[in-house]
N, C-alpha and C positions, 0 to 999 in steps of 0.2 A: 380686594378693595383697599383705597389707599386713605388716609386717615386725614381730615381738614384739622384745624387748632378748635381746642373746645371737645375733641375728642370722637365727633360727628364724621358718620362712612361718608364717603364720596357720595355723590349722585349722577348715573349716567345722562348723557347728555340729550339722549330719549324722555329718559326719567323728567327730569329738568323741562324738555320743553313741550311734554304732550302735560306736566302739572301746569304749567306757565298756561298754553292754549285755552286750557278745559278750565278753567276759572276766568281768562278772558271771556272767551265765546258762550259762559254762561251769566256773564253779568249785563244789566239792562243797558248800557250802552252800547255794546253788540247786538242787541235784540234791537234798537231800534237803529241801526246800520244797519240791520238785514233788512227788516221794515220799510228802511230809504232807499234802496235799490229797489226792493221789489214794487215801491210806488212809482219810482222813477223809471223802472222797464215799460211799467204797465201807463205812464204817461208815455213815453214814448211810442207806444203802438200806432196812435193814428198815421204818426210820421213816417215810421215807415211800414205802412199800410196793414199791419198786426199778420206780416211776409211768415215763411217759414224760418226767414234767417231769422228773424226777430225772436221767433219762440226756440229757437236751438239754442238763443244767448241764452234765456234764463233755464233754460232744459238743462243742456250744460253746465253752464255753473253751478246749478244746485246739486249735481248728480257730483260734480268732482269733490265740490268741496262735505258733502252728505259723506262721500268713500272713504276721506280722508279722517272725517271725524268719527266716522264710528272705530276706527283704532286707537282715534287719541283718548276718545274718552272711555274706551274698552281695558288702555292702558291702567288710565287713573279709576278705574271701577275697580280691577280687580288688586289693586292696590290698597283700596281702600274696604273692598271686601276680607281682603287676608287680616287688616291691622284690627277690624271689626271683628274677625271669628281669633285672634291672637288672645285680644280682650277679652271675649267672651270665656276662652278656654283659661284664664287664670283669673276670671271669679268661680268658675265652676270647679278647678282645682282649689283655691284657695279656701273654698266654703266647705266646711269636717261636714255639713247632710248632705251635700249636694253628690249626686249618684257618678263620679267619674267616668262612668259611659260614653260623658255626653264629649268628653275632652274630645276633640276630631273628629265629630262627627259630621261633618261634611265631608271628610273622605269615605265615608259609608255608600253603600250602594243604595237605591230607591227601593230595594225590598228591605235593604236593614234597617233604613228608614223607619219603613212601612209596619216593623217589628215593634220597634220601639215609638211609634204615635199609639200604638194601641198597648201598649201599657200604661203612656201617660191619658189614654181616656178610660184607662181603668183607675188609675190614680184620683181624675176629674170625678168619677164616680164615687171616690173614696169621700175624696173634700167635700160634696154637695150630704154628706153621710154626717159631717162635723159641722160644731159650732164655729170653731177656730180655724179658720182659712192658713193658719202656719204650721199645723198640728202634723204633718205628710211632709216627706221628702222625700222619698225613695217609693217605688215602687214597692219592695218587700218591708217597709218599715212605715208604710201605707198598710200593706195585709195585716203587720203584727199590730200596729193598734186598733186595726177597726177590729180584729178577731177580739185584742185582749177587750176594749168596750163594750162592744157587743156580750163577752161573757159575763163584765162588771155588770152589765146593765142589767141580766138575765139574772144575775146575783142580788143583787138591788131590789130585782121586783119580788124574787120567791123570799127574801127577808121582808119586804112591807107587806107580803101575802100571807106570811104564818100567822098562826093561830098566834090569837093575842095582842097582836098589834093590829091598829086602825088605821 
């Protein structure tokens, strides 16, 4: 890729005009341009008697340009998905408790997934266990506190339970 001034990669020319498209044809003055045709087809009907040609025009056109857009905006989706999971993976690096597991985990498979949702609803069971909704970050540093609390606590009650105190 070849370098503009400012120090910014090129952009292909794909790039450039399905981003250009997918912010046009989602702003409200494309929505009521589509709107005005499709009033203006459906006024047109009586005229030419609601024919089969009449319904192929908007058949038609919806279907070419529907083909078209599911790649343009398929483009800027997963575009926009990559710079979303980029981000995500250097606050999850950047954070000393956060479990680095989670770095790429969308290149995981739906069983490894699957592996790890259920340690974060054993986790969910740790938190609903504490006072402090921040106390947990890992999975095994979930187990070590609620073990070492649970003994504190165990500890706690047989000292307010000996003899001599009330």
């Amino acid at each position: 890729m070849e370098k503009k001034k400012g120090d910014k990669k090129k952009k292909g020319i794909f790039e450039i005009f399905s981003e250009k498209v997918t912010h046009a044809t989602g702003s409200t003055p494309a929505f009521l341009i589509a709107l005005g045709l499709v009033i203006i087809w459906m006024g047109t009907g009586p005229i030419f008697n609601y024919s089969e040609a009449w319904q192929l025009v908007i058949n038609t056109g919806t279907t070419i340009v529907t083909f078209l857009m599911v790649f343009l905006i398929q483009k800027s989706q997963n575009k926009d998905s990559l710079a979303i999971q980029l981000k995500l993976n250097e606050l999850v690096a950047a954070h000393e408790y956060a479990s680095n597991r989670l770095v790429n985990i969308e290149d995981m498979t739906e069983d490894e997934l699957k592996v790890i949702k259920k340690y974060y609803r054993k986790l969910s069971q740790f938190s609903k266990q504490e006072q402090n909704l921040q106390t947990s970050h890992s999975i095994e540093e979930a187990e070590d506190n609620h073990e070492f609390k649970a003994g504190a606590k165990k500890s706690d009650l047989k000292k307010n339970k000996s003899p001599g105190k009330k």
